[in-house]
N, C-alpha and C positions, 0 to 999 in steps of 0.2 A: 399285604398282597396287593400286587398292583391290578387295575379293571382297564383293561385297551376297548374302546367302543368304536366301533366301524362308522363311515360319517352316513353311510345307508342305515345303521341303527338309530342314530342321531335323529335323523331326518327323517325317518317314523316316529321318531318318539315325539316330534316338533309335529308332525302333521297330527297329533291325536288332541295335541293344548287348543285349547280356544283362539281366537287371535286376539283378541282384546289380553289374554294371559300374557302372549308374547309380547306383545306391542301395544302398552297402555296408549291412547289418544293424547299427546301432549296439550295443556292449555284448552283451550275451548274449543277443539276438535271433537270433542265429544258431544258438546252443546250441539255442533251442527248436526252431525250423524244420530242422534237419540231426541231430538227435537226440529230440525229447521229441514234435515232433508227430508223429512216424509209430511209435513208442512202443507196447507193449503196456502199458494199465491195467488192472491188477486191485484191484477192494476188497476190503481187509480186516477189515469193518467190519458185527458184525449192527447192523441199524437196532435203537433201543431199543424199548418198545411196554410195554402196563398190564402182561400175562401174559408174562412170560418168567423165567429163571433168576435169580434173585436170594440172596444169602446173607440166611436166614430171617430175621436179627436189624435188616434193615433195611424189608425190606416192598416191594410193588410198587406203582409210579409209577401215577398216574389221569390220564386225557384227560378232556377237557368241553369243549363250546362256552366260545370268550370271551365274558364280558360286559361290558355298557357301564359304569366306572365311575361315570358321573355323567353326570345329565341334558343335551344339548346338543340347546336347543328344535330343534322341526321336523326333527327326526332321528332322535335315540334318546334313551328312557328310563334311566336310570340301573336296572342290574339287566337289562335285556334282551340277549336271544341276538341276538350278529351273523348277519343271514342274507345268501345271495347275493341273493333275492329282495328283501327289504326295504331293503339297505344297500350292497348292490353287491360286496360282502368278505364272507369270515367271517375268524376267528381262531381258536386253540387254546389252550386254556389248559392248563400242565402241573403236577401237583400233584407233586413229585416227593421222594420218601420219602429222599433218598442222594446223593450226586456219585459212589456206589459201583455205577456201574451200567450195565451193559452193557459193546462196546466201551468201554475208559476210560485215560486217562491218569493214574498216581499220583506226584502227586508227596513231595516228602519231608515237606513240613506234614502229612499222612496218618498218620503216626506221631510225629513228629519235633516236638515243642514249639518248637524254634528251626530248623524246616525252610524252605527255599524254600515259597510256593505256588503255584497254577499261573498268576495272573496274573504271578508272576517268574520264570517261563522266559522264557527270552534269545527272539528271533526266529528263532534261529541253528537251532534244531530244525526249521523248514522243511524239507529238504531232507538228504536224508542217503544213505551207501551199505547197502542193504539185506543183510545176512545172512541165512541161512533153514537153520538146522542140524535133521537131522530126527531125531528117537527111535520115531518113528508104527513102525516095526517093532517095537523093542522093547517099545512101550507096545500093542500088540497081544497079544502074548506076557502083558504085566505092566502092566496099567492103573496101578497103582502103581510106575512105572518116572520112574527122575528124572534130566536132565540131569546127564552124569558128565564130568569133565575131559578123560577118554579119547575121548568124542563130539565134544569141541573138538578136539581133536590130529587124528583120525580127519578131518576136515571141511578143516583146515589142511593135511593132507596132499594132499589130492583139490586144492584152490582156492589154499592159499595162505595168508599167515596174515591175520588180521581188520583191515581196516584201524580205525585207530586212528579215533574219533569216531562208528564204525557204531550203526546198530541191527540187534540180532540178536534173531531171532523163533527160537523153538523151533518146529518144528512137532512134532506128537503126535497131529493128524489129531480130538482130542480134540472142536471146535468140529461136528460133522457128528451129535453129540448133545444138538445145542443146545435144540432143543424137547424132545426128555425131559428137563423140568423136576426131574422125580422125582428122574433119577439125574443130572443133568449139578454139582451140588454135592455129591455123597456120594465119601467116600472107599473105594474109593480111586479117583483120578485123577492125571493122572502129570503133573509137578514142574519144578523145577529146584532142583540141591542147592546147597548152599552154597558148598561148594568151587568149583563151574561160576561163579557169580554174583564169587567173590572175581575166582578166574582172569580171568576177561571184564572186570572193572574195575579191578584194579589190575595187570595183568598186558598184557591187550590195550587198556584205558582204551577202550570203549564209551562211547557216550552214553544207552544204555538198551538192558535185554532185551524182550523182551515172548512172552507164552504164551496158549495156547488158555481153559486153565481160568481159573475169578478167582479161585483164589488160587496164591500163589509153588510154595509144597510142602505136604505136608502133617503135617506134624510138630505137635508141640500146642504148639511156642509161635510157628509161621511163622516161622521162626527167619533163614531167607530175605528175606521181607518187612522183618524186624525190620533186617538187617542194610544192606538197600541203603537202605531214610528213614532209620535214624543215622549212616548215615555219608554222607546229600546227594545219592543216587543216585537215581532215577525208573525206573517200568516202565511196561509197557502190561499188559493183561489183556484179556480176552475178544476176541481175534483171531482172525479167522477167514481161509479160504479158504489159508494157505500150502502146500497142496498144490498150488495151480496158479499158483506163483512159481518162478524159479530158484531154486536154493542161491546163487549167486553172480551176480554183472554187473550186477543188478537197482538202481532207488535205492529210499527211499521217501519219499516225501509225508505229513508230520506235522500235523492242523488239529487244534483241540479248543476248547470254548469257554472264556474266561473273564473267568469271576466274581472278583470283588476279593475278594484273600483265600481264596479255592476250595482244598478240601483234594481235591480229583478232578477230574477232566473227560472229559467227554462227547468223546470222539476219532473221530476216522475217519484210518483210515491207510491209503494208497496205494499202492499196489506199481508202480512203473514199469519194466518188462522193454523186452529187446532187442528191435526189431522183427518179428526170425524168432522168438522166443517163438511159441507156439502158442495161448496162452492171452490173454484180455481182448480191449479193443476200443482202435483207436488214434483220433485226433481225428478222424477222416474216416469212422468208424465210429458215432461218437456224440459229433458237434458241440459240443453243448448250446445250441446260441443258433440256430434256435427250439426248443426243448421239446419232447417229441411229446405228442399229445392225450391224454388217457384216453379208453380203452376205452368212459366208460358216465360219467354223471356223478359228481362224487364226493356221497355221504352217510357218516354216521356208521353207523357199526356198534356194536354191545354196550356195546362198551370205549371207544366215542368215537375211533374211530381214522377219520381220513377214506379212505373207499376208494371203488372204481369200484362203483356200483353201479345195475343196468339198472333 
């Protein structure tokens, strides 16, 4: 007996399946949608800008309109400011004194004559399990309070021990004096010691620490610093927000830009928490695709920074 099904039967019978029955998730498509899209994101990441914290011996970055380099008839002048009115766009130009600046990524070229640089990190720093080890009590107590092996043990005890390939942030609550320029580079400011940095790399084999302040510790030769570019290790520095991340279960998300050859980079890193997390927003909180409007149009301010302005 032959069955002829009408393509309106069909397609009732398809609207009553599940869609995951129809259409399994290829590959890690499912990871996303059953774990990352409903996800707490938190940045850990101040934006950079002309005025902010910088070590004195490198100087702060300038904003300015971009200009045209070269005449292109019936449009623009070689030397002229892109504007929204005249050209439909503007651009920024950045003058930038350092790749030592702000959020940042170091890698081992930073110190290290025959160092990785940051265009030869692997792809493989994408993605990783996040650590969040806190000293913000003691460093209250002792501004000059530094990362001690016993703060690892202490942490391994509560969680568990570090899984191998992490990144582990100090926190130290440190970054919440980020606009007192004055004081957010004077020592003292609290560290991580050397012992912590061995431990964590030859012991647990991390893929990178990372800290509120920019720099490692404060000893007079960075002795910290010195240790993880010669011997091929990378950090982050000026990290912010890890008080509203777990210690534990968390991943995070590594971007940074790069320049051929870059002894720094400009980073933003990601904290993705458990759903029930309390903190951040998940993809259905803040999209991104459409954008929300500004406030007020953007113009230039002082420092050439494009902001909302009425």
């Amino acid at each position: 007996m032959r069955i002829v099904l009408s393509a309106a039967v069909v397609l009732a019978a398809l609207a009553v399946v599940p869609v995951a029955a129809q259409s399994p998730s290829p590959g890690l498509w499912a990871v996303y949608e059953q774990s990352i899209k409903g996800a707490k994101h938190v940045d850990l990441t101040h934006p950079f800008e002309p005025v902010q914290a910088v070590w004195p011996g490198f100087g702060n970055a300038t904003f300015k309109p971009a200009t045209a380099g070269a005449d292109i008839p019936g449009y623009v002048e070689k030397g002229q400011v892109y504007t929204y009115e005249k050209h439909g766009f503007v651009a920024t130009a950045y003058e930038l004194t350092t790749d030592q600046y702000g959020t940042q990524l170091d890698p081992p070229a930073h110190w290290n004559p025959k160092g990785a640089t940051i265009s030869d990190l692997p792809p493989t720093y994408a993605v990783r399990p996040l650590v969040v080890i806190g000293i913000h009590e003691q460093a209250a107590r002792d501004p000059g309070y530094h990362l001690q092996i016993a703060d690892i043990q202490a942490w391994e005890a509560k969680h568990g021990r570090i899984p191998e390939g992490s990144v582990v942030m100090v926190r130290s609550d440190w970054y919440k004096g980020w606009k007192d320029i004055a004081r957010f580079n004077q020592k003292p400011f609290p560290g991580v010691s050397l012992d912590a940095l061995k431990f964590l790399h030859l012991e647990r084999k991390i893929l990178f620490h990372g800290h509120e302040p920019l720099d490692t510790d404060t000893t007079p030769t960075l002795e910290g610093e010195a240790w993880l570019m010669h011997n091929n290790f990378a950090q982050a520095e000026g990290v912010a927000n890890l008080d509203l991340v777990p210690e534990a279960g968390a991943l995070i998300a590594i971007g940074y830009a790069k320049p051929l050859g870059g002894t720094g980079g400009y980073a933003r890193y990601i904290a993705i928490a458990p759903a029930d997390w309390p903190h951040g927003v998940t993809v259905a909180d803040a999209p991104g695709a459409p954008l929300p409007t500004q406030t007020a149009p953007l113009k230039r301010d002082a420092n050439g920074v494009m902001r909302p302005t009425p």
